[in-house]
N, C-alpha and C positions, 0 to 999 in steps of 0.2 A: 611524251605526255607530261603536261605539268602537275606539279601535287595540289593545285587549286584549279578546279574549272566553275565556269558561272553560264548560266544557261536557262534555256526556259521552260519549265515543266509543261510532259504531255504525262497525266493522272490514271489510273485505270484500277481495279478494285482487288477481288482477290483471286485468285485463283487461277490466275491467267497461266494455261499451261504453255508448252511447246511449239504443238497444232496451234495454237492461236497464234503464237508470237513469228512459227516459220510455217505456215503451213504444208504437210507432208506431201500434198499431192504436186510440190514444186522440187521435191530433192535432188529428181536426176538434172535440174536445169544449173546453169551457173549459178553463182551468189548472187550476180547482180541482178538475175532474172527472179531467183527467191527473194531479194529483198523488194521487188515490187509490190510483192504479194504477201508484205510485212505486217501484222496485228488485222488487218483485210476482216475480217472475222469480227471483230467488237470494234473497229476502228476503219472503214474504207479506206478515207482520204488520207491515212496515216504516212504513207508512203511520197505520196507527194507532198505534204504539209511539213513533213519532218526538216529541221536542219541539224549542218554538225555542231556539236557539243551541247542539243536539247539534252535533256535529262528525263527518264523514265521513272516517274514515282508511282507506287503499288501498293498493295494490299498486303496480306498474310498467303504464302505458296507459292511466290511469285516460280515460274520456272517448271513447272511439277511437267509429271511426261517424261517423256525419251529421253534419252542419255547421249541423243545426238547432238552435234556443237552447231548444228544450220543456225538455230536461234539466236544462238551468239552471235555468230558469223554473220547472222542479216542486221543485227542493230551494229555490229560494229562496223558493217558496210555501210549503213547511214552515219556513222562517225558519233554516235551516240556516247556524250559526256557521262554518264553514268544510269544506274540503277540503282535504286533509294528503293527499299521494302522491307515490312513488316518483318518479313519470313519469306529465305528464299527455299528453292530445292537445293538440297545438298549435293545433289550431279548440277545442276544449274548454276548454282555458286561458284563449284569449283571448275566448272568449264570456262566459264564469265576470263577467271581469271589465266586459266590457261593458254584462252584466244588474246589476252590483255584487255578487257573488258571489265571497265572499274564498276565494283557493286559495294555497295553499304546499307546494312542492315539498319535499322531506325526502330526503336519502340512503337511508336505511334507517328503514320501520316497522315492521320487522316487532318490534319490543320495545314497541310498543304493543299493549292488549288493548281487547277491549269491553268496555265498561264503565266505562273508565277515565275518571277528572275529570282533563282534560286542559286547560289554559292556553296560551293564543296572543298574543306580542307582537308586533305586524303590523310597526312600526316594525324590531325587533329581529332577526326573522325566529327568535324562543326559543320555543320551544315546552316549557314545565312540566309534568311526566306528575304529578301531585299524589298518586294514588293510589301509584305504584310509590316516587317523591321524586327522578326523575331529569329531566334537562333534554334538549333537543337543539338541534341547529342546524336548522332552517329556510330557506330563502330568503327576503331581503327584497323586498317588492314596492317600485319607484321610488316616492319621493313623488308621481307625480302621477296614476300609477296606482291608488295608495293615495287619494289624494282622490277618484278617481273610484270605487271602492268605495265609499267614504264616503258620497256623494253621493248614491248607487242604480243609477249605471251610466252609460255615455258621452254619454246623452239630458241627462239633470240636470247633467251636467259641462260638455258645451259650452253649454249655455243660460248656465250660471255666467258662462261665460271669455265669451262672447259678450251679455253684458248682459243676456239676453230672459228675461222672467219665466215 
């Protein structure tokens, strides 16, 4: 994963929990079969519309709900370049990052639109809106957090720090 992705915002509000983003009644299926049936819920065509390294910008709570990693695992199954939100959940956040699923937290989006060719410097915590020409602040993720994004998530990072192939 690079520490710069650019990508096209798909926008959604607040509150988006879990069930919305994997729905539950898909969990005993594969990923790939849960990630059909991805945001389905406030977004139908989401699942066929999406490409990889679109960007997910949000509201305030992005995440809330279960403490299972489907979620994750279905946007990271569409290859999804990140998650930009107000406010995520703190099981949410930290799963994001466990699966390597890059999220950055944003004061305010709401000056983002869909559509938007939007730029992420993971390092910088800058976020580039290209279409409007404005910038923002972001949060930076710690560099080691950041490697472990890098990596594919906390499995691929302690194998690293721990020598095992």
């Amino acid at each position: 994963m690079s520490l710069i992705i650019r990508g096209r915002v798909w926008k959604y509000g607040d509150n988006i929990n879990t069930d919305i983003i994997s729905p539950g009644q898909y969990m005993s299926q594969p990923v790939e079969k849960q990630a059909e049936h991805a945001m389905e819920a406030i977004d139908p065509e989401f699942a066929k519309k999406v490409q990889p390294g679109d960007i997910l910008v949000a509201g305030h709570n992005f995440g809330s709900g279960s403490s299972r990693e489907t979620a994750q695992m279905v946007l990271k199954y569409h290859q999804i370049g990140a998650v930009v939100a107000t406010s995520f959940a703190r099981i949410f956040y930290r799963n994001s990052i466990n699966v390597g699923l890059p999220v950055v937290d944003m004061k305010d989006t709401s000056m983002i639109q869909e559509g938007d060719d939007v730029e992420i410097d993971f390092l910088e915590g800058k976020i580039i809106n290209h279409t409007q020409g404005t910038e923002y602040q972001g949060t930076k993720l710690p560099e080691h957090l950041m490697e472990m994004v890098q990596l594919g998530g906390l499995e691929p990072y302690l194998a690293k720090k721990l020598g095992i192939s």
